[in-house]
C-alpha positions as CSV (number, residue, x, y, z in Angstrom):
1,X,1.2,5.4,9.7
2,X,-0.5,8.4,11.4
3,X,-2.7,7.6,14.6
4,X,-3.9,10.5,16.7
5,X,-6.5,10.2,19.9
6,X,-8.7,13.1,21.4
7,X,-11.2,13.3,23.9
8,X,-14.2,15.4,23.6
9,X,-15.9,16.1,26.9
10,X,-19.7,16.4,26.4
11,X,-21.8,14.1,28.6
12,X,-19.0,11.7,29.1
13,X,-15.6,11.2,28.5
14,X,-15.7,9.8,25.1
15,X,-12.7,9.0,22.5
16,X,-11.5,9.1,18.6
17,X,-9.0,8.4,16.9
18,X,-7.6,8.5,13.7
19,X,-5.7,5.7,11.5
20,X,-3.6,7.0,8.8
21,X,-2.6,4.5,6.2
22,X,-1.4,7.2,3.6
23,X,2.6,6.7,4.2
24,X,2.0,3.1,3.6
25,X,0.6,3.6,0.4
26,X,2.5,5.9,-0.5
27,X,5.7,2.9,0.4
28,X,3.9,0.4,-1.7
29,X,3.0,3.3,-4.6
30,X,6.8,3.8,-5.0
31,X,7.7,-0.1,-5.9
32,X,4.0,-0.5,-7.4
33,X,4.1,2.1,-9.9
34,X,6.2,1.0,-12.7
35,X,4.5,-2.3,-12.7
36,X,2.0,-3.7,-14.6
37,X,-1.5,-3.0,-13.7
38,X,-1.8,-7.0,-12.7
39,X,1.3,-6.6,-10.6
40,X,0.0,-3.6,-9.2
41,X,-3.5,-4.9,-7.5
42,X,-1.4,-8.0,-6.1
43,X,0.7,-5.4,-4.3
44,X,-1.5,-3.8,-3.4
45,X,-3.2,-6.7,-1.5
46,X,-0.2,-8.2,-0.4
47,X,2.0,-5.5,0.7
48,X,-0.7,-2.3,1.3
49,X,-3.3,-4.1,2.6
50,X,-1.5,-7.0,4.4
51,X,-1.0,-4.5,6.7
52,X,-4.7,-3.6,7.7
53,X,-6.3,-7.1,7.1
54,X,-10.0,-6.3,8.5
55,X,-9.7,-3.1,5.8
56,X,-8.9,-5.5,2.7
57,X,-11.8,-8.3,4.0
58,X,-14.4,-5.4,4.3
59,X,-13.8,-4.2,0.5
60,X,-13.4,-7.8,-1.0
61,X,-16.3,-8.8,0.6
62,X,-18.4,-5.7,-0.3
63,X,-17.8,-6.6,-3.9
64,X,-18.6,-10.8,-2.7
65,X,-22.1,-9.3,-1.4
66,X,-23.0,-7.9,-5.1
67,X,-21.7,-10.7,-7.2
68,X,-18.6,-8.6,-8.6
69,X,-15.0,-9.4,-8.8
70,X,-13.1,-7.2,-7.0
71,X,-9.6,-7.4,-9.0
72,X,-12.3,-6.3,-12.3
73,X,-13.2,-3.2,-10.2
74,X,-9.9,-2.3,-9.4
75,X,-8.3,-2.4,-13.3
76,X,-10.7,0.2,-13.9
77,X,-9.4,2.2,-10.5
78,X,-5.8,1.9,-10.6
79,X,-4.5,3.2,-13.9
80,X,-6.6,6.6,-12.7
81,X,-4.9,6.9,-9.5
82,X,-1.3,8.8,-11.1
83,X,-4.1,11.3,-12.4
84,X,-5.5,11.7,-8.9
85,X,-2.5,11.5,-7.0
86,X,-2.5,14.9,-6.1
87,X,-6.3,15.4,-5.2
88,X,-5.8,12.5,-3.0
89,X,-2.9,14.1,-1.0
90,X,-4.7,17.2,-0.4
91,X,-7.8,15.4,0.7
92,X,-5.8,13.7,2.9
93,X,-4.4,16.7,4.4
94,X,-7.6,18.6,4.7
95,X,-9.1,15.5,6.4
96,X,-6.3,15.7,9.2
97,X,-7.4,19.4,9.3
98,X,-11.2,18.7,9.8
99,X,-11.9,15.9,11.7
100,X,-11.4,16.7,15.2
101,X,-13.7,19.8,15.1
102,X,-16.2,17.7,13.2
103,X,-16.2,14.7,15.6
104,X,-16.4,17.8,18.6
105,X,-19.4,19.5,16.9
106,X,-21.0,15.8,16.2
107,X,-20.8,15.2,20.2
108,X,-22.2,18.4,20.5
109,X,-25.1,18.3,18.8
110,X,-26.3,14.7,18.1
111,X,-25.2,14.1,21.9
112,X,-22.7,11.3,21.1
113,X,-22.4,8.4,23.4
114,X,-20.2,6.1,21.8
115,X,-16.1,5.9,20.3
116,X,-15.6,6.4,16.5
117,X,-12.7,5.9,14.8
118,X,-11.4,7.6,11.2
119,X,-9.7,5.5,8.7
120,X,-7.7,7.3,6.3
121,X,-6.8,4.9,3.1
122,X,-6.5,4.0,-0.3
123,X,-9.1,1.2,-1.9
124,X,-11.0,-0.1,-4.2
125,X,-13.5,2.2,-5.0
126,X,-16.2,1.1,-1.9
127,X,-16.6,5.0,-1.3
128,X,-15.7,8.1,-0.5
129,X,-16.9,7.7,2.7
130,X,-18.4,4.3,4.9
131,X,-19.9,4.2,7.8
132,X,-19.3,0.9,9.7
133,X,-17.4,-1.3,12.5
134,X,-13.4,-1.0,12.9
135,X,-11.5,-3.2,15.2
136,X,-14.8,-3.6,17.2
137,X,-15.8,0.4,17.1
138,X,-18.2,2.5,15.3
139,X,-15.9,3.8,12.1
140,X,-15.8,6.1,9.0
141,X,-13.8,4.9,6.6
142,X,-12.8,7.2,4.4
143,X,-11.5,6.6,0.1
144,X,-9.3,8.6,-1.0
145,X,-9.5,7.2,-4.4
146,X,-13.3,8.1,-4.6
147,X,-12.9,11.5,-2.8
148,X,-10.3,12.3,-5.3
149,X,-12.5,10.9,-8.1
150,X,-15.7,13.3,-7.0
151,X,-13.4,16.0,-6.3
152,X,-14.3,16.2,-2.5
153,X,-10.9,17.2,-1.6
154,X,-11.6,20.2,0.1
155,X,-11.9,21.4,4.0
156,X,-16.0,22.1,2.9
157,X,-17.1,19.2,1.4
158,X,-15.1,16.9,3.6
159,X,-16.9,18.5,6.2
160,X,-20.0,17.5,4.8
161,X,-18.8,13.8,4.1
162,X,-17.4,13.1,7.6
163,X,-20.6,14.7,9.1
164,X,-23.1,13.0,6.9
165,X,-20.9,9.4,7.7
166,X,-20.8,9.8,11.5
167,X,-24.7,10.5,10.7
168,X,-25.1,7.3,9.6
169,X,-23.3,6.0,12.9
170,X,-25.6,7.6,15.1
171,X,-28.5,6.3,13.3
172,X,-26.8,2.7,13.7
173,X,-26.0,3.2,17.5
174,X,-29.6,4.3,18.3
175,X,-30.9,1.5,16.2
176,X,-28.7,-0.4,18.0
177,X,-28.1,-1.9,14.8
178,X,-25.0,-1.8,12.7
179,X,-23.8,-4.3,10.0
180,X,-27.7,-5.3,9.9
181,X,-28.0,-1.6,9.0
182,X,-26.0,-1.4,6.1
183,X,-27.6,-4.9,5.0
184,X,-30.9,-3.2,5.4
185,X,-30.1,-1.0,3.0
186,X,-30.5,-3.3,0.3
187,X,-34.7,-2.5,0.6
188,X,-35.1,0.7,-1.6
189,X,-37.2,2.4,0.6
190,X,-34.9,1.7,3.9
191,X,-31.9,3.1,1.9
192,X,-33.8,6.6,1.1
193,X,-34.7,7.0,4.8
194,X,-30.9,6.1,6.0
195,X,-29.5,8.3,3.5
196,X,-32.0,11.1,4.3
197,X,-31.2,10.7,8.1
198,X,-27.6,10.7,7.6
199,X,-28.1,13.9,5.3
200,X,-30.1,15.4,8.2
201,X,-27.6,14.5,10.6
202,X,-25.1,16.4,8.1
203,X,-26.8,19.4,8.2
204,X,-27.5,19.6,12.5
205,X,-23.5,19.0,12.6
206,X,-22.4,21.8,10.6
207,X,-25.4,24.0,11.2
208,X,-26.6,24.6,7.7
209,X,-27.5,23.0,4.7
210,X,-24.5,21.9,3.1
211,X,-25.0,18.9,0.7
212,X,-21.7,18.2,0.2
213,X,-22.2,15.7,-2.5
214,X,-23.9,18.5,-4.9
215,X,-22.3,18.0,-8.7
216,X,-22.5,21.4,-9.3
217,X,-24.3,24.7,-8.1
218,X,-27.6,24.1,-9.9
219,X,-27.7,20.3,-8.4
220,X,-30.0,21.9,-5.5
221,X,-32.5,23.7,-7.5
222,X,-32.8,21.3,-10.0
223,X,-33.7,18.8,-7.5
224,X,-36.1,21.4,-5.8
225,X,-37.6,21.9,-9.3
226,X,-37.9,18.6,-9.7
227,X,-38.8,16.8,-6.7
228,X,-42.0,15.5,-7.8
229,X,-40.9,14.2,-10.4
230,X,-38.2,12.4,-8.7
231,X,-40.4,10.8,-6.4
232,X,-42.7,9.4,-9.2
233,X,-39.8,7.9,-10.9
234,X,-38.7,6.7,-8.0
235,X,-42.1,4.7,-7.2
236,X,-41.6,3.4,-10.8
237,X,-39.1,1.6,-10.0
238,X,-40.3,0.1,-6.7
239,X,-43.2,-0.9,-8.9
240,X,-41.0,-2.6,-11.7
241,X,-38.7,-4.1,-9.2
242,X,-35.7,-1.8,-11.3
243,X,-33.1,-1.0,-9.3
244,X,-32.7,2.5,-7.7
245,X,-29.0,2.8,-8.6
246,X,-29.5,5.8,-10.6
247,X,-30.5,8.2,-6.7
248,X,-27.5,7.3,-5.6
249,X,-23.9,6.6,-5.5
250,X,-21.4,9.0,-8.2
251,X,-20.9,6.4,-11.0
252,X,-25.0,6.7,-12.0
253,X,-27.3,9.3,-12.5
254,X,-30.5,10.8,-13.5
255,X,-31.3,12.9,-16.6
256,X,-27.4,14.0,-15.7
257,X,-27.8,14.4,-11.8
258,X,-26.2,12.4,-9.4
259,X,-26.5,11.1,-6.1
260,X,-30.7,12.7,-6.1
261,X,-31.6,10.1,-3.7
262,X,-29.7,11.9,-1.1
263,X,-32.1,15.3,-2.1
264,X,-35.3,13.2,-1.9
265,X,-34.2,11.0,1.3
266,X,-33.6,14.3,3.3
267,X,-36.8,16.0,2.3
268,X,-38.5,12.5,3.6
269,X,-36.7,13.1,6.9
270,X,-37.8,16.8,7.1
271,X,-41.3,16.2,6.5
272,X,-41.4,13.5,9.7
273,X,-39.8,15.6,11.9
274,X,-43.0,17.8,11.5
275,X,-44.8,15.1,13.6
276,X,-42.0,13.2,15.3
277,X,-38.1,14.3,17.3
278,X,-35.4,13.3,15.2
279,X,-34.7,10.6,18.3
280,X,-37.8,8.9,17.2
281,X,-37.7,8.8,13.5
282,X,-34.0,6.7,14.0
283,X,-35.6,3.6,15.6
284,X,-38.9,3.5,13.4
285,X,-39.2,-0.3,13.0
286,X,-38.5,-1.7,8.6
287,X,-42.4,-2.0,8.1
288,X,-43.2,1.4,9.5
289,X,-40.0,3.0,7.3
290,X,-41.8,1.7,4.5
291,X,-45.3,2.5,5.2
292,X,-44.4,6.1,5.9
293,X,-41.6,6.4,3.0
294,X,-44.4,4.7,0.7
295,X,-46.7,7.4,1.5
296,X,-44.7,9.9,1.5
297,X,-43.4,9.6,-2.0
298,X,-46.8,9.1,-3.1
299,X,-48.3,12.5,-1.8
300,X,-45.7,14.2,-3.6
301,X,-45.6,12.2,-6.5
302,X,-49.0,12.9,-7.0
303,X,-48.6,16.8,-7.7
304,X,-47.8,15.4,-11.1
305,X,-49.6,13.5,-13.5
């Protein structure tokens, strides 16, 4: 186990650190491997995880929230990981490259007031990258399994994960919100603005628009191309109560493009930051985030019939 500490000096003294769990899955990997796949999930609870208890409750009880059984999820992960094995050693190298001079351009920046800590492990498939609470801090958790399986491996798109993650935990801290966040983001129209403000937040980091989560170098224009449309299928399915599944997250799509809420969510953010500081648009209250996301969606929506 890897831990490291910094301190950034911006307008106070403030503090990460890192949490390595790589060599300890890598201990459990070497007696888990040749087993079944049964055999291999209860090691990996029991010996792995045992180690990092609040990291095992978190995932299990991610699943809990969406009426899913974890140990069903995880037969479909585990027989990829020999196949990713590599990928997921060089994303966690380039991560122990990155994240010191993301955290110090994120304090920059955004003007960070608060601790966060990085968590380097191997799950369950919760995401490449998490923004919540660690041992009582602000944390980015970060899955090397899903990193691996979107091919994010490398220094520039882990860049753009880490930056768009401690995003969302400066959107949590100035909301003074933060597992009431993440259940927020269960409304539709709450999710697109979080996701748009931590894609904002990605971009003010690293200076540039760098959409790290971008299948392929066409995703952009395509979802330039195709913005109106996206934002009259996406009010079809706030209308039909369907669930928006298909903007975001890397195992659903649209018409073959992934993870378009991100594309949408960001241009919402953009357009109120014609009228109101980025400060402001973070502590907008659930019934103005829907008024103005509603109306928003609709004006472009409307360019097409």
């Amino acid at each position: 186990m890897l831990k490291q500490k910094i301190v950034v000096v911006g307008m106070k003294r403030e503090q990460c650190e890192i949490l390595d769990t790589y060599q300890d899955f890598l201990a459990y990997w070497m007696d888990a491997r040749f087993k079944n796949i049964n055999e291999q999930i209860e090691l990996w609870q029991t010996s792995y995880m045992k180690k990092y208890p609040e990291l095992l409750t978190k995932q299990v009880k991610s699943y809990e929230a969406e009426n899913m059984d974890w140990r069903e999820i995880a037969k479909k992960i585990f027989p990829l990981l020999p196949h990713r094995f590599q990928l997921m050693r060089k994303a966690r190298d380039n991560i122990l490259a990155v994240w010191k001079s993301i955290y110090a351009k994120a304090s920059e920046r955004l003007r960070l007031d608060f601790n966060i800590a990085f968590v380097i492990y191997v799950g369950i498939g919760c995401g490449a990258g998490w923004a919540t609470t660690y041992k009582g801090q602000p944390a980015v958790l970060l899955g090397l399994e899903n990193i691996a399986e979107q091919k994010w491996y490398t220094k520039n798109k882990l860049k753009g994960l880490v930056s768009h993650e401690i995003g969302h935990l400066a959107h949590m801290k100035w909301r003074n919100e933060w597992e009431i966040s993440e259940k927020a983001e269960q409304d539709p129209l709450f999710q697109l603005y979080s996701e748009g403000f931590a894609q904002r937040c990605e971009h003010i980091i690293l200076g540039r628009e760098t959409w790290h989560m971008a299948q392929d170098k066409e995703w952009l224009s395509w979802c330039e191309q195709h913005k109106s449309w996206l934002a009259k299928e996406f009010l079809k399915r706030l209308e039909k109560q369907a669930p928006i599944n298909d903007f975001f997250g890397s195992w659903f799509n649209i018409q073959g493009r992934t993870q378009t809420g991100y594309f949408l969510g960001h241009a919402l953010i953009c357009e109120l930051e014609k009228t109101h500081s980025l400060r402001k648009i973070a502590v907008f209250n659930v019934e103005k985030v829907q008024r103005l996301s509603m109306q928003y969606l609709k004006s472009i929506g409307d360019a097409i019939k």
